[in-house]
N, CA, C and O of each residue as an XYZ file, in Angstrom:
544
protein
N      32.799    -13.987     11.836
C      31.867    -12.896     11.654
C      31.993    -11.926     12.827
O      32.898    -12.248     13.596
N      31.354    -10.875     13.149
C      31.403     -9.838     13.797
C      30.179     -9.330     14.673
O      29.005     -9.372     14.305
N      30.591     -8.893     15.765
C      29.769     -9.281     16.849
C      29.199     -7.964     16.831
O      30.021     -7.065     17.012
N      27.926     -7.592     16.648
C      27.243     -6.675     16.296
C      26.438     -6.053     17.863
O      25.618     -6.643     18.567
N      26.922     -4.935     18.008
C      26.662     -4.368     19.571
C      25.200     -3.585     19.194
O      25.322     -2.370     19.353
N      24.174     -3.893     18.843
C      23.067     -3.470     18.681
C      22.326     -2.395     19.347
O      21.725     -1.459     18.820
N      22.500     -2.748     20.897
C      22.141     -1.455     21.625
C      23.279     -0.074     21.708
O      23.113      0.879     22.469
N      23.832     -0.145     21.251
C      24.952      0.882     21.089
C      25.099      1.570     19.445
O      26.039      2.189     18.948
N      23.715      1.161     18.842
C      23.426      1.784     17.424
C      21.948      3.136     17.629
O      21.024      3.274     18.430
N      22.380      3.795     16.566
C      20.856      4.959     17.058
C      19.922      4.133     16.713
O      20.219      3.209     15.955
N      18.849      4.250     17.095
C      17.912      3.429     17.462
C      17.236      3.326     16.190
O      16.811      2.238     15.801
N      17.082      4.592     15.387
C      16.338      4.382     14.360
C      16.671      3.584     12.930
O      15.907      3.423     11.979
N      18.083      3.126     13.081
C      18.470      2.460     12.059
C      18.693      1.007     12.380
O      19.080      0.264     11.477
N      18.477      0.534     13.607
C      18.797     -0.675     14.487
C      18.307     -2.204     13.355
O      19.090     -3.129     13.139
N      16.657     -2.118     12.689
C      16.479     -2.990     12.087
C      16.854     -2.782     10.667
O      16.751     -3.867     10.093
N      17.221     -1.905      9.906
C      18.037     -2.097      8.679
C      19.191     -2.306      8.773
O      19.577     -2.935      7.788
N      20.311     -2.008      9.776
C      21.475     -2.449      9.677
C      21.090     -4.636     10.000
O      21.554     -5.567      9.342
N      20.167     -4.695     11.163
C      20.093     -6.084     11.186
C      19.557     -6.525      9.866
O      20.155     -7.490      9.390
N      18.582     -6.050      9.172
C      18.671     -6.187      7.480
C      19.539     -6.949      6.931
O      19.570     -8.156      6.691
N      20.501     -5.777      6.700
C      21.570     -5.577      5.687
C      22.612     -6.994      6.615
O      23.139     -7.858      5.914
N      22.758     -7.034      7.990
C      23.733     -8.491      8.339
C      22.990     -9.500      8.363
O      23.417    -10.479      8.975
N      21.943     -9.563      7.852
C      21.142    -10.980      7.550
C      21.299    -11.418      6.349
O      20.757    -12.488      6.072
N      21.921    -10.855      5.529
C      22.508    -11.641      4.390
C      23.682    -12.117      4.305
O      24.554    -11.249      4.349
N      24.216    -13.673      4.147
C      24.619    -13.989      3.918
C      26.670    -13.463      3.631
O      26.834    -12.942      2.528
N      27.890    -13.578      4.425
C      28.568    -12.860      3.735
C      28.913    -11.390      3.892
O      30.028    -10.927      3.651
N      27.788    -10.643      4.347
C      27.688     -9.790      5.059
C      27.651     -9.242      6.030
O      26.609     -9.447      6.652
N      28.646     -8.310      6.694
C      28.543     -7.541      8.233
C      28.910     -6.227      7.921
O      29.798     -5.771      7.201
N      27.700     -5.511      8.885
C      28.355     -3.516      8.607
C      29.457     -3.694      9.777
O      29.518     -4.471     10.730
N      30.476     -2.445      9.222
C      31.247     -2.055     10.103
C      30.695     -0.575     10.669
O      31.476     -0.139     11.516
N      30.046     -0.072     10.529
C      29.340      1.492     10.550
C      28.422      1.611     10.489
O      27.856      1.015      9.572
N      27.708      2.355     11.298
C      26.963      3.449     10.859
C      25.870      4.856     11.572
O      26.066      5.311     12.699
N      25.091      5.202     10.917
C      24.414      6.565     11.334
C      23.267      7.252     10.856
O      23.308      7.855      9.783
N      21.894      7.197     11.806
C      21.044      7.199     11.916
C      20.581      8.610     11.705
O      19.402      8.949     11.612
N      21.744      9.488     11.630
C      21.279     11.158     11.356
C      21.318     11.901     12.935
O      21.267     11.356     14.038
N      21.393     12.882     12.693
C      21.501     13.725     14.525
C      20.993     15.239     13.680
O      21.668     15.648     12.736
N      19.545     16.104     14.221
C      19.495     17.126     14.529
C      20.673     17.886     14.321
O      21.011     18.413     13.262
N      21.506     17.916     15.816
C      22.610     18.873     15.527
C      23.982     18.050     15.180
O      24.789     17.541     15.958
N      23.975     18.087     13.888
C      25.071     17.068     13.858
C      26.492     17.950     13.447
O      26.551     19.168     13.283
N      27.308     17.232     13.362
C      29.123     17.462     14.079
C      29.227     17.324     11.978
O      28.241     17.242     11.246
N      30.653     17.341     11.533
C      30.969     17.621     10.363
C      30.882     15.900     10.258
O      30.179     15.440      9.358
N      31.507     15.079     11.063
C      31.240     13.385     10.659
C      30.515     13.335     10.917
O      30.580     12.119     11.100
N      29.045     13.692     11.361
C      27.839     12.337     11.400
C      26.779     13.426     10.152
O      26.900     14.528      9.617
N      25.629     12.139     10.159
C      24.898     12.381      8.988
C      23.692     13.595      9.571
O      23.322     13.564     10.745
N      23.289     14.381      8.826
C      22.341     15.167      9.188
C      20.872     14.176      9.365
O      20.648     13.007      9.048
N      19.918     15.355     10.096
C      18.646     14.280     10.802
C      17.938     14.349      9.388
O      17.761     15.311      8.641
N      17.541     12.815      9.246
C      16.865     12.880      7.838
C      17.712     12.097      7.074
O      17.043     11.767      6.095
N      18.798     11.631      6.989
C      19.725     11.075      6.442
C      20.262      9.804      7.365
O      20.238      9.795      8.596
N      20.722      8.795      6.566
C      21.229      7.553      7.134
C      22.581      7.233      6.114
O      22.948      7.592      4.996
N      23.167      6.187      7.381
C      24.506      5.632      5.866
C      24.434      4.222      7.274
O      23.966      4.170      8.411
N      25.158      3.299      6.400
C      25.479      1.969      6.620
C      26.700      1.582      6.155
O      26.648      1.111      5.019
N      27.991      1.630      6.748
C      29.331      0.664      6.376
C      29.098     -0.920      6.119
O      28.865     -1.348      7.249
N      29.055     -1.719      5.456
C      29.152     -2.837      5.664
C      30.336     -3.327      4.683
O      30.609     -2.555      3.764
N      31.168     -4.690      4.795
C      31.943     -5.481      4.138
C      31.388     -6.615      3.782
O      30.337     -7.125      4.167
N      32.413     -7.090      2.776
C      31.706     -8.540      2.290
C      32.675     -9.750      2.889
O      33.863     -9.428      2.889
N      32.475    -10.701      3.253
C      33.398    -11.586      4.020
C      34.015    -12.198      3.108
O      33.643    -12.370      1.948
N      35.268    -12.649      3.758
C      36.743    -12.721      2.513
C      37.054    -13.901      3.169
O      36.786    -14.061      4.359
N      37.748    -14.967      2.300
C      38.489    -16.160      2.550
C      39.595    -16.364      1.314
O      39.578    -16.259      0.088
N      40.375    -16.647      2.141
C      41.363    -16.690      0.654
C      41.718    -15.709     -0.038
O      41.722    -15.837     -1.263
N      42.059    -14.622      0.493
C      42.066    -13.051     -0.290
C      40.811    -12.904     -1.365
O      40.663    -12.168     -2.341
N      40.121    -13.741     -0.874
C      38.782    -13.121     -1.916
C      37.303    -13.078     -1.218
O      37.088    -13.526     -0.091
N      36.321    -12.475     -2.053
C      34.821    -12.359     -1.311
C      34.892    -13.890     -1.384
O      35.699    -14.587     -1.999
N      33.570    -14.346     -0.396
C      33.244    -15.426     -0.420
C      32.306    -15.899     -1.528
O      32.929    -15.731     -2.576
N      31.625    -16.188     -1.678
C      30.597    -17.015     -2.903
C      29.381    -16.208     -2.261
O      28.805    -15.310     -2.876
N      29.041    -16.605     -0.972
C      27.844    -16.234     -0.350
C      27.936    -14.827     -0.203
O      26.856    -14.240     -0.272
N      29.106    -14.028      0.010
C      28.916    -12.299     -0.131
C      28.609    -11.567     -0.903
O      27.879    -10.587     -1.053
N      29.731    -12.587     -1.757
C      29.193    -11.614     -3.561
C      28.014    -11.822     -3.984
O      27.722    -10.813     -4.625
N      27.005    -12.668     -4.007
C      25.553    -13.319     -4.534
C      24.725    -12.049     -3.638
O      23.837    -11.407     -4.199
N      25.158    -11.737     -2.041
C      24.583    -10.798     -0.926
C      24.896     -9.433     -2.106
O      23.997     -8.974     -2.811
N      26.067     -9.023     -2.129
C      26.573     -8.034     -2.712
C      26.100     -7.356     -4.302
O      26.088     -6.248     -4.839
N      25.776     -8.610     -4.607
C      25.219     -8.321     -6.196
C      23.620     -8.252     -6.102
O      22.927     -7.566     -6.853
N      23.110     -9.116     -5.003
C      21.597     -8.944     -4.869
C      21.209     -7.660     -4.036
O      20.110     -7.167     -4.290
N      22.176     -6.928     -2.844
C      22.148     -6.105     -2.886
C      22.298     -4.638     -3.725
O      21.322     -3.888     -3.758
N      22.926     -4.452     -4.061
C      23.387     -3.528     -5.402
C      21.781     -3.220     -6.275
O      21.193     -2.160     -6.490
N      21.446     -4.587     -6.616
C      20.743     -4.393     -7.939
C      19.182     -3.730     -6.953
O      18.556     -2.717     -7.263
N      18.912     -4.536     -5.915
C      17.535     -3.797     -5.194
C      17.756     -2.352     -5.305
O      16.901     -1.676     -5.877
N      19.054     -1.676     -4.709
C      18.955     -0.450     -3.870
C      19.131      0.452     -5.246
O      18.563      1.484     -5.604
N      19.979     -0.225     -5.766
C      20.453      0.890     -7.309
C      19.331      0.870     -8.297
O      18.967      1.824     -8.984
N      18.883     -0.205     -8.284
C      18.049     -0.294     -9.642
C      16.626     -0.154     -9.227
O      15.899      0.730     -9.679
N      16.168     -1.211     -8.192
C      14.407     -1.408     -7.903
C      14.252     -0.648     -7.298
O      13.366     -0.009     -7.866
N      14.574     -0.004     -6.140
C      14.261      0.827     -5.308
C      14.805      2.257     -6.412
O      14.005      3.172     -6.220
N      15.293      2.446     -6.884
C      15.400      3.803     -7.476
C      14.680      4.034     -8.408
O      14.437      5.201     -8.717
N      14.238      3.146     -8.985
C      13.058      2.826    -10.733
C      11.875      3.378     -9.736
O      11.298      4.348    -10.226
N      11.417      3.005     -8.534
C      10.331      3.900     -7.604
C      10.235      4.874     -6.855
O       9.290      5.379     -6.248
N      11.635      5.174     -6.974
C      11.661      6.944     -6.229
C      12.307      7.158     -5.080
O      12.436      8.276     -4.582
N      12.890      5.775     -4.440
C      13.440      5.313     -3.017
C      14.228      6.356     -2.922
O      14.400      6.846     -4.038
N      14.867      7.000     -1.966
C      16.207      7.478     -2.031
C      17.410      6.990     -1.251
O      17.851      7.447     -0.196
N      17.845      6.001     -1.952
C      18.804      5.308     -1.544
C      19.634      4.173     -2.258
O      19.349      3.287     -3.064
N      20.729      4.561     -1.646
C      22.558      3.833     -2.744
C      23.464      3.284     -2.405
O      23.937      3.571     -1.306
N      24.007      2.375     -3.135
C      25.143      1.889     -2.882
C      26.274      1.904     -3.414
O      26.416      1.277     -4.464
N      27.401      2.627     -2.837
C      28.522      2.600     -3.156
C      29.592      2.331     -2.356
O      29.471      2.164     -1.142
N      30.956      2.258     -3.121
C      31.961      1.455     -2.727
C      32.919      2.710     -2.095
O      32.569      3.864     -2.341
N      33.937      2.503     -1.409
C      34.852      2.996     -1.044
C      36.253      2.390     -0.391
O      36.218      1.302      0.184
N      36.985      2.839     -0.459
C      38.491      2.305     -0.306
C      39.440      3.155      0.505
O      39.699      4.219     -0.057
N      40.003      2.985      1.623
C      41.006      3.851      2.035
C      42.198      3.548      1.163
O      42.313      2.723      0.257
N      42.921      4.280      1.578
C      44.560      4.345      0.425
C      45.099      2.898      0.648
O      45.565      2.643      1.758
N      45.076      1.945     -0.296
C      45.629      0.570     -0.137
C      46.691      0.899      0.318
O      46.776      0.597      1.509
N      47.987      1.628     -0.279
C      49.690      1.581     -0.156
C      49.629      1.817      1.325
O      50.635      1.459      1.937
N      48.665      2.340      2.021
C      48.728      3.301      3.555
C      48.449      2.344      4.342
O      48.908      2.363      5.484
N      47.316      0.886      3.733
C      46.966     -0.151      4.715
C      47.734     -1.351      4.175
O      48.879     -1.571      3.780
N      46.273     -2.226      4.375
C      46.917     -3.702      3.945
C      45.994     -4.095      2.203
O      44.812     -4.423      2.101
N      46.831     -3.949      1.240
C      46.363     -3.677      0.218
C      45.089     -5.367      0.072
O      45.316     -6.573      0.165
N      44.213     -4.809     -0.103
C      43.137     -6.136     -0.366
C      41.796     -6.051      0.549
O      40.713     -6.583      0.303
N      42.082     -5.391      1.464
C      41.556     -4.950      3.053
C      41.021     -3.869      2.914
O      41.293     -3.359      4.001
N      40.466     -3.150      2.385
C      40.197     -1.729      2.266
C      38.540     -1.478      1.884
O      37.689     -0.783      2.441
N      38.492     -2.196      0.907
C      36.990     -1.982      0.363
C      36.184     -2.208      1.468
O      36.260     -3.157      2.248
N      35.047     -0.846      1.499
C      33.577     -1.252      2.175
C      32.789     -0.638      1.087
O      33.219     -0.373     -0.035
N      31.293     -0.389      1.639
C      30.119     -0.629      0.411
C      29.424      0.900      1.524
O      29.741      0.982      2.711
N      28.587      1.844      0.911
C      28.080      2.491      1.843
C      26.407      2.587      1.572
O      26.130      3.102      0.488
N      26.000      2.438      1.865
C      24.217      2.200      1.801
C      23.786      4.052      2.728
O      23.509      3.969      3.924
N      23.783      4.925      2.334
C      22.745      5.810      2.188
C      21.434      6.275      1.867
O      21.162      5.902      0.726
N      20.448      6.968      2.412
C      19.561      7.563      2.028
C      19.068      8.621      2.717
O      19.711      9.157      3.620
N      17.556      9.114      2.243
C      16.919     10.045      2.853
C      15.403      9.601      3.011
O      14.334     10.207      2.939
N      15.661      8.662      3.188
C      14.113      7.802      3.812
C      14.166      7.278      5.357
O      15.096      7.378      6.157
N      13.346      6.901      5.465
C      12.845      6.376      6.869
C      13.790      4.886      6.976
O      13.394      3.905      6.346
N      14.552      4.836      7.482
C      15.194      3.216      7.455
C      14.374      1.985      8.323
O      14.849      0.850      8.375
N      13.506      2.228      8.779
C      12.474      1.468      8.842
C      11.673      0.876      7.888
O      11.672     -0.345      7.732
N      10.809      1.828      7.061
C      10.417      1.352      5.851
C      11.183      0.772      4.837
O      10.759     -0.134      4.119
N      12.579      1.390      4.733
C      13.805      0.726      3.928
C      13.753     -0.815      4.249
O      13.378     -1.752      3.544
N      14.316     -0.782      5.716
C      14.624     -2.227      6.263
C      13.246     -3.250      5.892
O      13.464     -4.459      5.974
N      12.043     -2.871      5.546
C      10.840     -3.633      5.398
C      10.712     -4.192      3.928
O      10.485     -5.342      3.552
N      10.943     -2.946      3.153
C      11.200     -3.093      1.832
C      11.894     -4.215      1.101
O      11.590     -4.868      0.102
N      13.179     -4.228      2.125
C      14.391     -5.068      1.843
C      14.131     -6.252      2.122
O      14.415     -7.183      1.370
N      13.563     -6.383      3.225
C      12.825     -7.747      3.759
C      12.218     -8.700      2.800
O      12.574     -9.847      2.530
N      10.779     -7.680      2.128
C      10.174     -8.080      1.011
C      10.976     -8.579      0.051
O      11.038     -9.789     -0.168
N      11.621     -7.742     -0.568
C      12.771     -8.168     -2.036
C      13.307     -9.350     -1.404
O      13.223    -10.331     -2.143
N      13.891     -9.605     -0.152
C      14.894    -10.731      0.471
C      13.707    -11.788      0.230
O      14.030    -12.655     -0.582
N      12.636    -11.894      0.658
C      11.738    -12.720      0.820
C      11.464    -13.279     -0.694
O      11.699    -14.392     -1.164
N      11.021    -12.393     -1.149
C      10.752    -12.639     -2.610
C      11.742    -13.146     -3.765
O      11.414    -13.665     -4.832
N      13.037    -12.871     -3.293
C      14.033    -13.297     -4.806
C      15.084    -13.686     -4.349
O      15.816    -14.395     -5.040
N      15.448    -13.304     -3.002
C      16.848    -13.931     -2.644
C      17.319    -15.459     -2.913
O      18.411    -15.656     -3.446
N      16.587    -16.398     -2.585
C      16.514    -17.773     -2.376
C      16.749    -17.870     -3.914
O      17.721    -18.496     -4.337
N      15.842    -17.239     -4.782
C      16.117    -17.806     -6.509
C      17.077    -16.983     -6.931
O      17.506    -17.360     -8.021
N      17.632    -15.954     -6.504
C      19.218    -15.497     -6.694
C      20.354    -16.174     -6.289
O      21.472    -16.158     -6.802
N      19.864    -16.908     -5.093
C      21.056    -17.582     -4.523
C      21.240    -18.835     -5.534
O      22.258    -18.927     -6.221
N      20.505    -19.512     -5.573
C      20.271    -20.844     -6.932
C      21.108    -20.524     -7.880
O      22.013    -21.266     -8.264
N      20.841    -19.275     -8.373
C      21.253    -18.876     -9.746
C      20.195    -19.308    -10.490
O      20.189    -19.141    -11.709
């Protein structure tokens, strides 16, 4: 797993990224808390994003990422958006042929909410259904 430099994150996204690596399978490689005056790469103030991957063994997700990955997905895409949240998850890929084809995929978690309240939210749902998602 991956050694997560915490004080070297903007401050305001510090407990949703620890969120999002408390599941299982899961570690961000990225991310950004928004900046006032922001540069063409970072996110405007008011806006957040989160890189994370799913952990791989065997050229594949693990058991415990994908269960993270699918229980994630369905909160941010479905429950949290059925209430107005603003916030998503999607996938992205650099050019396989350019890297190491298999290696590429990350997941990007955006919004335009407070990632505090996000990260609390998530907590709740984790609290509430994770354990009987993980069961199956």
């Amino acid at each position: 797993m991956v050694d997560i430099p915490y004080d070297e994150l903007d401050a305001n996204i510090v407990a949703l990224v620890r969120a999002i690596n408390s599941f299982p399978g899961i570690f961000t490689v990225g991310s950004c808390g928004g900046h006032p005056n922001n540069k063409d790469f970072q996110n405007s103030e008011g806006t957040f994003d989160i890189v994370f991957r799913v952990e791989v063994s065997d050229q594949r997700p693990t058991q415990e990422g994908w269960l993270s990955l699918e229980f994630l997905v369905y909160i941010f895409n479905n429950v949290f958006y059925r209430t107005g949240v603003k916030v998503f998850i999607g996938p992205y890929s650099a050019p396989p042929h350019y890297n190491e084809p298999g290696s590429t995929i990350t997941f990007r978690l955006g919004g335009e909410e407070d990632p505090d309240e996000i990260a609390e939210l998530l907590q709740d749902q984790k609290d509430q259904w994770f354990m009987v998602w993980e069961r199956g």
